[in-house]
C-alpha positions in Angstrom: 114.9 -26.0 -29.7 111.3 -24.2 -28.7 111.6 -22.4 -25.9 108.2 -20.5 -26.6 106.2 -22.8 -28.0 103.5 -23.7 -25.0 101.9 -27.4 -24.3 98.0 -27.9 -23.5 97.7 -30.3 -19.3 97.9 -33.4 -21.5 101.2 -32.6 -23.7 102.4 -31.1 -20.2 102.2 -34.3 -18.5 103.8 -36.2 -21.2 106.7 -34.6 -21.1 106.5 -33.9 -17.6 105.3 -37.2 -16.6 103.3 -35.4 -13.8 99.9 -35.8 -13.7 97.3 -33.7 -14.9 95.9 -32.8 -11.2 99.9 -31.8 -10.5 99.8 -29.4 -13.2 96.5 -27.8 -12.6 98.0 -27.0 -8.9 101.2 -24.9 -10.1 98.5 -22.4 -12.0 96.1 -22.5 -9.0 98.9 -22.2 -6.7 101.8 -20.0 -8.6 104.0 -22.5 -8.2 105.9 -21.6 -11.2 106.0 -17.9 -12.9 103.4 -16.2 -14.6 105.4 -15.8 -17.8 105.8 -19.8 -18.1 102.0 -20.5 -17.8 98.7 -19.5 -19.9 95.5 -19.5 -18.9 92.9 -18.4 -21.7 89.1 -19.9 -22.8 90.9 -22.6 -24.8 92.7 -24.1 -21.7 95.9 -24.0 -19.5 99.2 -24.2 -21.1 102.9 -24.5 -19.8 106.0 -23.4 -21.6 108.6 -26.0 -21.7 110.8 -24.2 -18.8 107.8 -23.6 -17.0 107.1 -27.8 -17.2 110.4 -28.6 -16.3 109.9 -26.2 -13.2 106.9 -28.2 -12.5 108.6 -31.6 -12.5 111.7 -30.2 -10.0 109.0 -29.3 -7.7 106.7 -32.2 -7.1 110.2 -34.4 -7.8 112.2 -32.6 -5.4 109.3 -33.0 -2.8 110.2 -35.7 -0.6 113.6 -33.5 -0.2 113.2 -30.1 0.2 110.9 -28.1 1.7 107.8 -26.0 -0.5 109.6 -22.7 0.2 112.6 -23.7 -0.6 111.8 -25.3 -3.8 109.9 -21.6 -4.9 112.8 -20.1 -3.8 115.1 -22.2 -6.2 112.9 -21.8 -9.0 112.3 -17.9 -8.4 116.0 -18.0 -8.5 117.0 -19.6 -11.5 114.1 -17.6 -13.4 116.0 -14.4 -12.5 119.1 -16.3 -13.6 117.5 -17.6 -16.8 117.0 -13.5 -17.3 120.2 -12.7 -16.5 121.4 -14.9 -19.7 120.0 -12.9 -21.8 116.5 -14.7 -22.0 118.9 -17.6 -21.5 118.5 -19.3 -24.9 122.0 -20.1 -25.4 122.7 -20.9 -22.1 119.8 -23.2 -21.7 120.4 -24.7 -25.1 124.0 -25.7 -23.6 121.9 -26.8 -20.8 119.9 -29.0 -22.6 123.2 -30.8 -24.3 125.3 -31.4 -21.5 127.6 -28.6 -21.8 126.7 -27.2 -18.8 125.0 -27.9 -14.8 122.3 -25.2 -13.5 123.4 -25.3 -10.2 121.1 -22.9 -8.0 121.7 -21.8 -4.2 119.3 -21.4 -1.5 121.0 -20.9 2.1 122.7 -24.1 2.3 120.9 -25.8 -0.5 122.4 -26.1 -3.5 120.6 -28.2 -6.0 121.5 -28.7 -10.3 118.2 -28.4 -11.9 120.1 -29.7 -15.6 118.7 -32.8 -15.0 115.5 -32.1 -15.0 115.4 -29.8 -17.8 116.9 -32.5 -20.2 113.9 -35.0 -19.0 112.0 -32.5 -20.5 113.5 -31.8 -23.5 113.9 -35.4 -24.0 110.1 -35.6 -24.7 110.0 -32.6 -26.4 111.7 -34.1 -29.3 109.0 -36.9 -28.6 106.2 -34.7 -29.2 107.9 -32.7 -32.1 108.5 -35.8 -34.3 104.7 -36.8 -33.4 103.7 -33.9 -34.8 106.0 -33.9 -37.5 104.9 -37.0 -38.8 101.1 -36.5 -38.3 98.6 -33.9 -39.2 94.7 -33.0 -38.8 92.4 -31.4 -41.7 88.8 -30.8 -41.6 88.5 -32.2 -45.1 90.6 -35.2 -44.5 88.8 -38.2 -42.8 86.6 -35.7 -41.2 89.5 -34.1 -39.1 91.0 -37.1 -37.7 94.6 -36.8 -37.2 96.4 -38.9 -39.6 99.6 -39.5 -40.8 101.0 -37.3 -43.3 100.5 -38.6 -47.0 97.7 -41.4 -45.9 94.2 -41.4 -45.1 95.0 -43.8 -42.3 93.7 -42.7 -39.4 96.5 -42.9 -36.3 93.8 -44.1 -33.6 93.7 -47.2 -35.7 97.1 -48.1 -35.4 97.5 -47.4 -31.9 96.6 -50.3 -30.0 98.1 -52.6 -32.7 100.6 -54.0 -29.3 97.1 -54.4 -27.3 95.3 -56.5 -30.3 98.5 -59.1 -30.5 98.9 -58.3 -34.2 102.4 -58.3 -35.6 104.2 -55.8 -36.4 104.7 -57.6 -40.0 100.9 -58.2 -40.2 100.6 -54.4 -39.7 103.2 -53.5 -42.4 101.4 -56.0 -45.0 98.4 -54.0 -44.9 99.8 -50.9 -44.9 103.2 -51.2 -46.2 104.5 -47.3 -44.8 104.1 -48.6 -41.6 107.2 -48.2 -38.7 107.2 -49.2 -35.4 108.5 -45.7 -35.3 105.5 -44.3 -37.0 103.6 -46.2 -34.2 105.6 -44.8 -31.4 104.9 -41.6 -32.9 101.1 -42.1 -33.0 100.3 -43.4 -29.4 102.7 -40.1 -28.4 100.2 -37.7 -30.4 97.1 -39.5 -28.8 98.3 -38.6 -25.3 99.0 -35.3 -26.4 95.5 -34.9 -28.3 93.6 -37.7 -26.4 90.3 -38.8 -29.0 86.5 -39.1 -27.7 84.7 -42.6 -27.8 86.7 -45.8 -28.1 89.4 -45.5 -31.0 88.2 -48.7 -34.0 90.3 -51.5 -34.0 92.5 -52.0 -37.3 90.8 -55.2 -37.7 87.4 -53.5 -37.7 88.8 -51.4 -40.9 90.8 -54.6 -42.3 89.2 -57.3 -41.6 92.4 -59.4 -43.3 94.4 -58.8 -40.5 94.8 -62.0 -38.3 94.7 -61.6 -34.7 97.3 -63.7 -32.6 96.5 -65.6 -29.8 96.8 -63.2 -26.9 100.2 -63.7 -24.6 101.2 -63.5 -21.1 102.5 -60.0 -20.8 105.6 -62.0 -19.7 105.6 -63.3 -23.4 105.0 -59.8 -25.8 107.7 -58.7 -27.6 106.9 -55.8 -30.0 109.9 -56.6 -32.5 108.3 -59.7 -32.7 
């Protein structure tokens, strides 16, 4: 578990499932500590506390009031500190092994919950990026998937172009609907310019199905 490695908006609001305009307002505001935000000429980034932070406040919301939700995370900052840079703690945190219940006068809220949303996706984003990889000298720096030349904006909408999943794996036979998964996860974290070709552009063997009710789709198909 990467406590230090720090998300760009986009992989923020994955993992977050804020949006984009959410995020920008915790840096403009200080919604969240210093520490668990960067701001440089290649962008804002969050840490992953600093995301789950995020999502307790705009979640919490409807509930509590501004102040009280700063106070609660101001709090258990000072009590992720206290830990010991709390990477134990928040590692039993993260499994279930233990609550992070904070107090605010009579508030007392668990913030677990939120954390382990986050987390969640982490592992979301880390096996994206596991699986898929960008070279200059590769496809002209498209991001692929490890091994192939086959570009991972090709694959993406293969649910949108009613194409099988079978159909898919007969062209190319390494082809999971984990690996996928894996790819439309990447593209939200690394979204591409222009409209991303259709597999049948590159493979033109590929028979598209008649499209279906949205009632009707099925992916395992």
């Amino acid at each position: 578990m990467n406590i230090t490695k720090y998300l760009s908006i986009a992989g923020a609001a994955f993992v977050s499932g804020l949006t984009e305009r959410e995020l920008n307002r915790v840096i403009d505001e200080m919604l969240v500590p210093d520490e668990l935000v960067v701001q440089s000429n290649g962008g804002r980034s969050f840490s992953p506390l600093g995301i789950a932070f995020a999502k307790f406040y705009f979640r919490l919301a409807p509930i509590l009031s501004a102040t009280t939700r700063k106070q609660i995370i101001n709090q258990a900052y000072e009590n992720f500190h206290v830990q010991g840079e709390g990477f134990n703690f928040l590692g039993e945190v993260v499994v279930g092994a233990k609550s992070w219940e904070i107090s605010v006068d009579i508030v007392r809220v668990d913030i677990a919950p939120f954390v382990r949303e986050v987390w969640s996706n982490l592992r979301l984003v880390d096996a994206a990026e596991s699986s898929i990889t960008q070279d200059d000298s590769v496809m002209s720096g498209r991001p692929v998937f490890k091994g192939t030349r086959l570009p991972v904006d090709l694959v993406v909408g293969v649910k949108e172009q009613s194409i099988s999943i079978q159909e898919a794996q007969e062209a190319y036979p390494f082809l999971t609907k984990e690996q996928i998964e894996a790819a439309e996860v990447y593209l939200k974290l690394h979204p591409p310019r222009g409209r991303p070709r259709r597999l049948t552009e590159v493979n033109p063997k590929l028979k598209v199905l008649r499209p279906r009710a949205k009632s009707e789709r099925n992916f395992d198909d």
